[in-house]
C-alpha positions in Angstrom: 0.0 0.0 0.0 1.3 3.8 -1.2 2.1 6.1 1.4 -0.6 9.1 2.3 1.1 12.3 0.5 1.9 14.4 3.4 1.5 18.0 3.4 5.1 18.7 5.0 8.0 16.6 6.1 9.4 16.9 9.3 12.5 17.6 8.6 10.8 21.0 8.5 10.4 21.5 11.5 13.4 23.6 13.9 13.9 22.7 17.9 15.0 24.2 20.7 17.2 21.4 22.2 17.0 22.8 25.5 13.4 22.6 25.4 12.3 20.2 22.6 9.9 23.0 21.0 9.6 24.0 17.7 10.4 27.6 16.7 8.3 27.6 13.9 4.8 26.1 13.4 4.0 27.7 10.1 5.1 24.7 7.8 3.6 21.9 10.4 -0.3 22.5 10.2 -2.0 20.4 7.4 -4.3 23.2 6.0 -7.2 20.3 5.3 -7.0 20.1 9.3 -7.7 24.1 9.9 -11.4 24.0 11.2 -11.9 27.6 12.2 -10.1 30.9 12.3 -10.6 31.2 16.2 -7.8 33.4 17.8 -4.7 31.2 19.0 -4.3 34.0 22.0 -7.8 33.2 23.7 -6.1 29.8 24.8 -2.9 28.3 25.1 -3.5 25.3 24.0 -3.8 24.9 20.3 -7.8 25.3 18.1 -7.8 21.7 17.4 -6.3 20.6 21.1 -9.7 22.4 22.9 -11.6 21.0 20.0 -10.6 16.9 20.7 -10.9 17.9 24.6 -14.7 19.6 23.8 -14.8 16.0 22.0 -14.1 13.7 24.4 -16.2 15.9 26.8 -19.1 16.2 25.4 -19.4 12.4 24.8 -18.6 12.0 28.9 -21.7 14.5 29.2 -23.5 12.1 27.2 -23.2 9.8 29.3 -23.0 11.4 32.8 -24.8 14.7 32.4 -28.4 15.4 32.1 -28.5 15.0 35.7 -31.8 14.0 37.3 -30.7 12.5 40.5 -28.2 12.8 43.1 -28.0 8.7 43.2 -27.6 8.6 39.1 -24.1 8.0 38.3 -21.7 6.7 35.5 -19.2 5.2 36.9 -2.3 5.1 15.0 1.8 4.2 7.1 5.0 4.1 6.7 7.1 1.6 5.2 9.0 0.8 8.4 11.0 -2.5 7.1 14.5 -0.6 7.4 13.8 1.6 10.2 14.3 4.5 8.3 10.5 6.0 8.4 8.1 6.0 10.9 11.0 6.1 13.0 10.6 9.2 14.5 9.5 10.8 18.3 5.9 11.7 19.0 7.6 15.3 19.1 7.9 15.1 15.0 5.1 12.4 14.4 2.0 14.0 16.2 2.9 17.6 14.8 1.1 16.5 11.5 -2.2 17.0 13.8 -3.9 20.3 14.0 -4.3 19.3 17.6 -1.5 17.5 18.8 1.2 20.3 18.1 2.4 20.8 21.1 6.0 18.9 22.1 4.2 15.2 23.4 5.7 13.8 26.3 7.7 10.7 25.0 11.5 10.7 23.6 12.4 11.2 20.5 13.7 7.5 19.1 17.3 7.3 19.0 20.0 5.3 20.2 21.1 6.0 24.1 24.3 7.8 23.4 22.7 10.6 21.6 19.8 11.1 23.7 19.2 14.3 26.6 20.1 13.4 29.6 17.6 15.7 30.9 14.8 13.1 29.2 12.2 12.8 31.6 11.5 9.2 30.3 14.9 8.2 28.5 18.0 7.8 30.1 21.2 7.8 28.1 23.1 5.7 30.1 21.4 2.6 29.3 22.7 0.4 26.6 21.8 -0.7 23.9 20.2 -4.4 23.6 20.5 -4.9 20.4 18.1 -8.6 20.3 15.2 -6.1 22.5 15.6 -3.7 19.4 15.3 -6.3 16.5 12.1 -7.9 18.4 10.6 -4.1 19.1 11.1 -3.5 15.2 9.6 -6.6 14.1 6.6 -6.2 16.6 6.1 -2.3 15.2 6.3 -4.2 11.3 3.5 -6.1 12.6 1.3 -2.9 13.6 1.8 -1.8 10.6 0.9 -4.7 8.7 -2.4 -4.7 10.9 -2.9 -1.2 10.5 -2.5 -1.5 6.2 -5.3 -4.2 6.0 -7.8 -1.9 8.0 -7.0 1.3 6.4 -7.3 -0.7 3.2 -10.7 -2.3 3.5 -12.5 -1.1 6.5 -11.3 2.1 7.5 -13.9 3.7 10.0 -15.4 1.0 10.4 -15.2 -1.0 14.3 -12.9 -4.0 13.5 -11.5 -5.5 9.8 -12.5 -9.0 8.4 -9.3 -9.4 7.1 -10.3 -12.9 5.5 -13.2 -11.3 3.9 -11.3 -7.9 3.3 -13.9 -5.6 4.5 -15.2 -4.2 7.8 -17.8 -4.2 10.7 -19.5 -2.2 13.0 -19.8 -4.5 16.2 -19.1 -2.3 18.9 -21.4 0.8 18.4 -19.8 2.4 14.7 -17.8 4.7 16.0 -14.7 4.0 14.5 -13.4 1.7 17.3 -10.2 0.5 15.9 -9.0 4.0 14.5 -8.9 5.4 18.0 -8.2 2.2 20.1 -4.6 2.0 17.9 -4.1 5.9 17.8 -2.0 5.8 20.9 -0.2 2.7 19.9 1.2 4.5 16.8 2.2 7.3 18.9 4.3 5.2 21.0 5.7 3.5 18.0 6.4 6.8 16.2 4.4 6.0 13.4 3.7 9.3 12.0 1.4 8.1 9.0 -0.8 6.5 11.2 -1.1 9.1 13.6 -2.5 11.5 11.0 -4.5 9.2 9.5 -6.1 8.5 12.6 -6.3 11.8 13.8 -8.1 13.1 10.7 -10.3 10.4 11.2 -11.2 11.2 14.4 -11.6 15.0 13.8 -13.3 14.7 10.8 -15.5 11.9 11.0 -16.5 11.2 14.7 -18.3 13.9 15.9 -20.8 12.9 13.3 -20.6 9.6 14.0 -21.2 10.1 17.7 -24.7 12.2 16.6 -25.7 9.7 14.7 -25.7 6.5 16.4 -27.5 4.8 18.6 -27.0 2.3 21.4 -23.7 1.4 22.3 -22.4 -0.2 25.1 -21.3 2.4 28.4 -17.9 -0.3 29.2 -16.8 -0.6 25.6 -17.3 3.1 24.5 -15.6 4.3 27.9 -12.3 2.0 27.7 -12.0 2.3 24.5 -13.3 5.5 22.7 -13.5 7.7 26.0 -10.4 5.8 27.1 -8.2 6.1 23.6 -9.1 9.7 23.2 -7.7 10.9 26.5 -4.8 8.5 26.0 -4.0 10.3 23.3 -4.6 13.6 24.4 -1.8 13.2 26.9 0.9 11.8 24.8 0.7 14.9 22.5 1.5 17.1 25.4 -2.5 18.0 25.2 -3.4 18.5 29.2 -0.7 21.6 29.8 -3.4 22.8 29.4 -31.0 14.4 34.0 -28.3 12.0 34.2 -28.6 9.4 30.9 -29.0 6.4 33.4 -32.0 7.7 35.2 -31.0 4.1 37.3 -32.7 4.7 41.3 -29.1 3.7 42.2 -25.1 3.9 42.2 -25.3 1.7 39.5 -25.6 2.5 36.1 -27.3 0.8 33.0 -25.3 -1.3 30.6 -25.8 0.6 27.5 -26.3 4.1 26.4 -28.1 5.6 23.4 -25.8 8.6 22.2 -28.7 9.6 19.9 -31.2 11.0 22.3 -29.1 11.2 25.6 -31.1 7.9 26.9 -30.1 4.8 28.9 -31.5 0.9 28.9 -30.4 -1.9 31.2 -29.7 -5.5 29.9 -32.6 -7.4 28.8 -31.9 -9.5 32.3 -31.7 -6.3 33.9 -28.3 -6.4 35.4 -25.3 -4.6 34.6 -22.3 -7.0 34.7 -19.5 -5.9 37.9 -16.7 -5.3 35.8 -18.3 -2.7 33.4 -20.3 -1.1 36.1 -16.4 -0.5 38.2 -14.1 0.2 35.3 -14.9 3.6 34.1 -13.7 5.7 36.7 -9.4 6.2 35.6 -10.9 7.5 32.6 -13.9 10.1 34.1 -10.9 10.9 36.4 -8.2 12.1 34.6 -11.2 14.2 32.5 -12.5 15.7 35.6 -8.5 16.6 36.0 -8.3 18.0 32.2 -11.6 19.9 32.0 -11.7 21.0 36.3 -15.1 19.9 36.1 -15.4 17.6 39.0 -18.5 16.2 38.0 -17.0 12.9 35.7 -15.3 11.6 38.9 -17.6 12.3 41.0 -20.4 10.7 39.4 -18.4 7.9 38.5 -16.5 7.2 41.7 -20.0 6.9 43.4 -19.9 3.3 41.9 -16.8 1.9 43.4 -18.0 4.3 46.7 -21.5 1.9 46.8 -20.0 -1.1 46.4 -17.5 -0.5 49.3 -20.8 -1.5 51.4 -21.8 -4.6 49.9 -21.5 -7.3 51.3 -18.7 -9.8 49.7 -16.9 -13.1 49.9 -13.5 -12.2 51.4 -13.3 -9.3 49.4 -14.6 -11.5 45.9 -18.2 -10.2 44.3 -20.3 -11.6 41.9 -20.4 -10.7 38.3 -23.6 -9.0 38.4 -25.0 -6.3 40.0 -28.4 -4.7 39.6 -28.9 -1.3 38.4 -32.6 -1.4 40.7 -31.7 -2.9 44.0 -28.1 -1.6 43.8 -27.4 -5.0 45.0 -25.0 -7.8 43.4 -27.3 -10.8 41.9 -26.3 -14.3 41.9 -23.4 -16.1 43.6 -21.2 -16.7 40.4 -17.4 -15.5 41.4 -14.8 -15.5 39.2 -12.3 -13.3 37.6 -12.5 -14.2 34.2 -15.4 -12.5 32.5 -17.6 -9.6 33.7 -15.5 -10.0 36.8 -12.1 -9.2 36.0 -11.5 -5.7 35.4 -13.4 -4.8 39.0 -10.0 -5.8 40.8 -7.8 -4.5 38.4 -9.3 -1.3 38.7 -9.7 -1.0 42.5 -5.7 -0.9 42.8 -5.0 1.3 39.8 -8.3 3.9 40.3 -5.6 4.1 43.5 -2.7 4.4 42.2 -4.1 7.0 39.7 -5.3 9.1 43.0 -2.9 8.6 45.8 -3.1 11.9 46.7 -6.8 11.7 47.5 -8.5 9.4 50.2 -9.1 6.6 48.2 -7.4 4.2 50.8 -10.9 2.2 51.1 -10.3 0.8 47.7 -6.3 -0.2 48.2 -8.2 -2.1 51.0 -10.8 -3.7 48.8 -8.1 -4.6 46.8 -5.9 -6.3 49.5 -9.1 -8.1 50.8 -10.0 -9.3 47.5 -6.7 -10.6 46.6 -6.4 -12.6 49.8 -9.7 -13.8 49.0 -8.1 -15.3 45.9 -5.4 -16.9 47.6 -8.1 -18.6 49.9 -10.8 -19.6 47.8 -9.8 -19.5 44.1 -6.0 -20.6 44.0 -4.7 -24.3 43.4 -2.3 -26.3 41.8 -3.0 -28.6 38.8 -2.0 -32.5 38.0 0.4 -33.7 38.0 3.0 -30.9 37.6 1.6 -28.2 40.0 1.0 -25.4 37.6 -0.9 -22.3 39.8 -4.1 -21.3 38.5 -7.0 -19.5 39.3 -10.3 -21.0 39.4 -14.1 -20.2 40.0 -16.8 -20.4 41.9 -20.0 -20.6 39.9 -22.6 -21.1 42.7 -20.8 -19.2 45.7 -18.6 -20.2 48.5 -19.2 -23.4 49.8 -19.9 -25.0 46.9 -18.4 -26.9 44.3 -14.5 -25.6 43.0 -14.5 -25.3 38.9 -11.4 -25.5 37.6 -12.0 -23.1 35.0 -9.6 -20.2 33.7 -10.2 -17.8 31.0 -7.5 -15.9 29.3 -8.9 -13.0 30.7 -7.9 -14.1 34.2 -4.4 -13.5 32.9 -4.4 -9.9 33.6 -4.0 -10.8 37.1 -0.1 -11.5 37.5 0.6 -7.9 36.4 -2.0 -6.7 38.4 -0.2 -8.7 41.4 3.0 -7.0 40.9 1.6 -3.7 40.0 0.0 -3.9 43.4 3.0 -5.2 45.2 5.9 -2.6 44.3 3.3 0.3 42.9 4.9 0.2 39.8 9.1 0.1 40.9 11.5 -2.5 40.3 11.3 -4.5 43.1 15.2 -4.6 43.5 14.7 -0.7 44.2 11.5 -1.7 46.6 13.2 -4.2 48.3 16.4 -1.7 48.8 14.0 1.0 49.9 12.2 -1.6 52.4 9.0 -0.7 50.7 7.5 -4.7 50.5 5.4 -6.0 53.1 5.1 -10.0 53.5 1.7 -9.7 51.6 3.2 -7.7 48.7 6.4 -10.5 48.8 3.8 -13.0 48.5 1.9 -11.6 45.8 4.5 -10.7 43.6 5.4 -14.3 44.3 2.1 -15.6 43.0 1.8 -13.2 39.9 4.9 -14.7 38.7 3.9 -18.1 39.3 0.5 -17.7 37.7 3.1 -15.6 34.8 4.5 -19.2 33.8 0.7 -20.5 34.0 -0.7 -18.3 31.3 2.6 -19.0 28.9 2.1 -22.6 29.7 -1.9 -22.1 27.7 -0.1 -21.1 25.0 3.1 -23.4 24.8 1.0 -26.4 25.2 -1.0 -26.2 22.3 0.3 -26.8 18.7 0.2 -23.4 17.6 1.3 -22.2 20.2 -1.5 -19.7 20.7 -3.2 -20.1 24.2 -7.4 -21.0 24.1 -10.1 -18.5 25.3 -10.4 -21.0 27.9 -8.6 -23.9 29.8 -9.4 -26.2 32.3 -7.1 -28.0 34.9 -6.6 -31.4 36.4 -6.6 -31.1 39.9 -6.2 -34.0 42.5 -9.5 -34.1 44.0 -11.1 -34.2 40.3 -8.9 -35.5 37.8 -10.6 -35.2 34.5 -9.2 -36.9 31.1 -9.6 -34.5 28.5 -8.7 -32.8 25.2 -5.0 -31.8 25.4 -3.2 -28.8 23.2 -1.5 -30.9 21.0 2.3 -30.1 21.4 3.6 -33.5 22.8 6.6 -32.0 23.7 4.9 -29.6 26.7 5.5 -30.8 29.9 2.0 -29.5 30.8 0.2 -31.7 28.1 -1.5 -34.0 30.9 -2.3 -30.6 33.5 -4.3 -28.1 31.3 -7.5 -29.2 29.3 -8.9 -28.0 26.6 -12.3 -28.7 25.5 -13.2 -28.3 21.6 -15.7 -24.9 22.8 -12.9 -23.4 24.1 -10.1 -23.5 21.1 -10.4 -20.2 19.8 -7.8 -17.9 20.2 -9.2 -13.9 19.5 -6.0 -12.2 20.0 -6.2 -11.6 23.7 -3.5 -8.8 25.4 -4.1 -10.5 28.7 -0.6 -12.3 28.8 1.3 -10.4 27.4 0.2 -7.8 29.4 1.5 -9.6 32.6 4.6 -10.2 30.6 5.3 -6.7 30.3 4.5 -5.3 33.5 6.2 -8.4 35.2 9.5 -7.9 33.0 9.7 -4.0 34.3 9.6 -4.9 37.5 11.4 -7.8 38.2 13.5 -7.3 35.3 13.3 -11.1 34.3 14.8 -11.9 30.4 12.5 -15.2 30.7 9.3 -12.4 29.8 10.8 -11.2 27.0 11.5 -14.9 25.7 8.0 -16.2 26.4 6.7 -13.1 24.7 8.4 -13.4 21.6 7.3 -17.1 21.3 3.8 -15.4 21.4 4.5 -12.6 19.3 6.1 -15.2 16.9 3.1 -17.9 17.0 0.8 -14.5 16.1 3.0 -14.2 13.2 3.2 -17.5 11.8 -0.5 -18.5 12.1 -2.7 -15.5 12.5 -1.3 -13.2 9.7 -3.4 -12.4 6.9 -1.1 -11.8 3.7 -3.1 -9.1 2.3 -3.5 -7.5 5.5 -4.2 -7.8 9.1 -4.6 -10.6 11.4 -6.9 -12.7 12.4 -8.2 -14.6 15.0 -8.5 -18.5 15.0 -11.1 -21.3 16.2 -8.9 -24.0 16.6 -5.0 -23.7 18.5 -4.5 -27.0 19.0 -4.4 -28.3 15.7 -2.0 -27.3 12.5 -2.8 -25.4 10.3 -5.4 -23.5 12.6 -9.0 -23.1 11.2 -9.0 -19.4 10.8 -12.0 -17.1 11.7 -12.4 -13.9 10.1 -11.8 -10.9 12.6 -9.0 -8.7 13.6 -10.6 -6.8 17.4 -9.2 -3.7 18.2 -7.8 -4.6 21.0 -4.8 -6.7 18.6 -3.7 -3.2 17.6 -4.6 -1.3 21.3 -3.6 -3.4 23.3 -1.7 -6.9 22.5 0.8 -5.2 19.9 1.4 -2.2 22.2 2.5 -4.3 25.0 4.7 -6.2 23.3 6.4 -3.5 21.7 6.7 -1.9 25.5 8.0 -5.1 26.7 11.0 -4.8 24.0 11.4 -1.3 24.8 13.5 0.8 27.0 12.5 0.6 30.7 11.8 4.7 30.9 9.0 4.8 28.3 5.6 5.2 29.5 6.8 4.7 33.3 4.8 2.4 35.4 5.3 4.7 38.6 4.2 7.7 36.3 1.2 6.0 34.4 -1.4 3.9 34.6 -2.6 1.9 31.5 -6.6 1.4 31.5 -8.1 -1.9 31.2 -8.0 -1.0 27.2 -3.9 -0.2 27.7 -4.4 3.2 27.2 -2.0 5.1 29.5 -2.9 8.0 31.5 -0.7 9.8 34.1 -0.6 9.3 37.6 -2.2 12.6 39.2 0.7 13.6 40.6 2.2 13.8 37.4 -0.5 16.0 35.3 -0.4 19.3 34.8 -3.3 21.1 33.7 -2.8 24.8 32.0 
């Protein structure tokens, strides 16, 4: 695919080195971008800047204004191959954008040695691994490749069918993949993408937003909401009757953009984890905009469930936008329960400088509830895992875990050493026993969730595995890699084969590999990122997901999600990349990886 004809080059632009800034900003603005002739001295942040921030707040008041009651609440193509384009820092890439001109907030790309010292993110004294480099490079390649078969055939549409070469709108029409991978080509440096995206998204969305209907509140938050504030951030953007109508802290499941309107499920219920995962995102806009209302509208959700009761800290995966009360006994943290515990610690960790110490200690009751009731050890080689409990405590143990549940090692050690190495926790005496012992377990649960994918023949991992345990020993459908040592511990029944291009390992990989500064994450991520390439690649563009890993070739479905260019490829490419970019004691990544900065570390203009 030809490369977009770019108004400028950035070679035009001229920089203060002292302050990264450009002197001149005449040659940088795309004139197709220029939206109005409003004065530049009425703000200081750039037309298009308060135009994406009047963007991404007037969806939030969508979906959290209109008040009517104090209890209503919400809770980015080049031709990379040689390295020679696309190769650039956010500070060149993202001033393509009428609204991302300002110097961004990540390094430029170049070696160590002729980086700034006074990088905030970058230090030059690190060397060069030269194997991390290749891998990062290849995994960028691989963005790109995604990136061609969507721009190609389905651009603004939600996800590519890169089988069928053309798109779908499955999650709402609002251009879901353009904006869930915008902040992944910022990190890369991949300038092309960035303004494709970004004209996209200032062109095209604001309509589309007016337009549609019914979309889901979790999915449009994490990702849209989510991806927009993301990328607000990185381009140095910040220095700078209520639609639920629910009779409690607990907000419908889906949203109607359209007329301002909101409908529970056809059950009724709102699932926990959508219900508690909106708030690092309504947050950090109350922080951009000073409107407190977003966080305080959405906090109230996390606030009401402090009082209900739980099972050593562990909910069920429904709640009920009526009662206000969790329905059902089914615990687990795979599905529709997962992201509740993830974001209790980081909705923390984004706010530490507020009193949100109740939901650290949610958090550290929960994950002892884990230990207690959901952790065991498989047959006969003692793999850790994390099970379920469909009908409540007391009753029978499944052996079940979902992909999903693989967020939870990073979450462990993100807990543990609040985002530090833990040779520099451990030298600053900053570990309790519990946070030795969790760390402990996310790495052991780590090797688990690389195990579901080294044990099949692909060497993909399965939406779902199951494992033999002493007490009920099941003989089941294996992976099929004889080799594994693990062949005879995890299960893996013919429902459960698919693989959708999940970021939940590799996820854990990364944050694990920052802080424990392990190699064996970066090995067992590129045999994923490797398996990805050999049997999920689409030739004329894009991946796509499979229905069978255990079995070569894999039958192939025909679906790329967003969350393969959001999430899986950005973390790999993080996990190859220098230990300074996109800090974890400096950001928090939302349950869609889109990073946001720890409140301590915004400045608002």
């Amino acid at each position: 695919m030809s490369n977009k004809s770019l108004p400028y080059s950035t070679k035009d632009l001229h920089y203060d080195n002292a302050k990264f800034r450009p002197r001149s900003l005449s040659k940088v603005i795309s004139q197709n971008l220029i939206t109005n002739n409003m004065k530049r001295d009425c703000m200081r942040c750039s037309t298009g800047k308060f135009l994406v921030l009047l963007l991404i707040s007037g969806m939030a008041f969508l979906m959290l204004s209109h008040a009517s009651s104090i209890h209503s609440v919400s809770d980015g193509l080049a031709e990379d191959i040689g390295g020679q384009k696309g190769n650039g820092s956010l500070l060149e890439n993202t001033n393509r954008l009428g609204f991302w001109r300002k110097p961004p907030r990540l390094p430029p790309r170049l070696s160590p040695d002729k980086m700034s010292n006074n990088s905030k993110f970058i230090q030059s004294s690190e060397k060069v691994d030269t194997t991390a480099s290749f891998r990062q490079q290849e995994i960028k390649k691989a963005f790109i490749h995604a990136w061609s078969g969507y721009k190609q055939y389905a651009m603004g549409y939600d996800e590519l069918m890169p089988i069928s070469k053309t798109g779908v709108d499955g999650l709402g029409g609002l251009g879901a993949t353009v904006v869930d991978a915008l902040d992944t080509a910022m990190i890369m440096g991949l300038d092309d993408v960035v303004f494709d995206a970004g004209s996209w998204i200032e062109t095209h969305l604001s309509d589309r937003i007016n337009e549609k209907g019914q979309v889901n509140l979790f999915e449009t938050t994490i990702r849209v909401v989510g991806g927009l504030l993301s990328a607000y951030h990185l381009s140095g953007g910040e220095e700078g009757k209520n639609i639920y109508e629910s009779p409690t802290a607990i907000p419908y499941s889906d949203v109607v953009l359209r007329d301002h309107s909101a409908h529970a499920a056809p059950d009724g219920l709102s699932s926990t984890s959508e219900a508690s995962t909106l708030q690092l995102e309504f947050n950090y806009l109350s922080d951009l905009t000073g409107d407190p209302k977003y966080s305080l509208e959405s906090m109230k959700v996390l606030e009401h469930m402090k009082n209900l009761p739980k099972v050593e800290g562990l909910v069920p995966i429904y709640v009920s936008p009526s009662s206000g009360e969790f329905s059902g006994n089914n615990i687990r943290l795979g599905s529709r329960g997962d992201s509740y515990y993830e974001y209790l610690i980081k909705v923390w960790l984004q706010h530490r400088d507020r009193n949100y110490t109740y939901l650290y200690d949610m958090y550290a009751e929960a994950m002892k509830g884990v230990k207690h009731l959901l952790v065991r050890k498989s047959s006969p080689n003692g793999l850790v895992f994390v099970g379920e409990l469909p009908f409540g405590s007391g009753a029978e143990f499944s052996p079940k875990m979902d992909h999903l549940v693989c967020f939870l090692p990073g979450t462990l050690a993100l807990g543990a050493t609040k985002g530090i190495t833990k040779e520099k926790a451990l030298r600053q005496n900053l570990l309790t026993l519990e946070d030795i012992e969790n760390l402990k377990l996310a790495e052991e649960l780590a090797k688990t969730c690389y195990e579901m994918y080294s044990v099949t023949a692909t060497g993909l991992a399965p939406e779902i595995a199951y494992f033999n345990v002493k007490e009920n020993s099941e003989e089941g459908p294996n992976g099929g890699n004889k080799s594994s040592n693990y062949l005879h511990d995890i299960i893996i029944h013919p429902a459960d084969r698919h693989n959708l291009l999940r970021p939940e390992t590799v996820e854990s990989l990364f944050i694990l590999y920052r802080i424990t500064e392990d190699q064996k994450y970066r090995e067992w991520g590129w045999d994923i990122f490797e398996a990805f390439e050999k049997y999920t690649k689409v030739d004329s563009g894009g991946y796509t997901s499979l229905d069978d890993v255990t079995v070569v070739p894999p039958r192939r479905r025909d679906k790329m999600e967003t969350f393969f260019l959001g999430e899986t490829l950005k973390y790999l490419y993080l996990l190859f990349g220098d230990n300074k970019t996109i800090p974890l004691d400096e950001f928090v990544f939302n349950t869609e990886a889109h990073p946001l900065p720890i409140r301590s570390n915004t400045k608002r203009e």
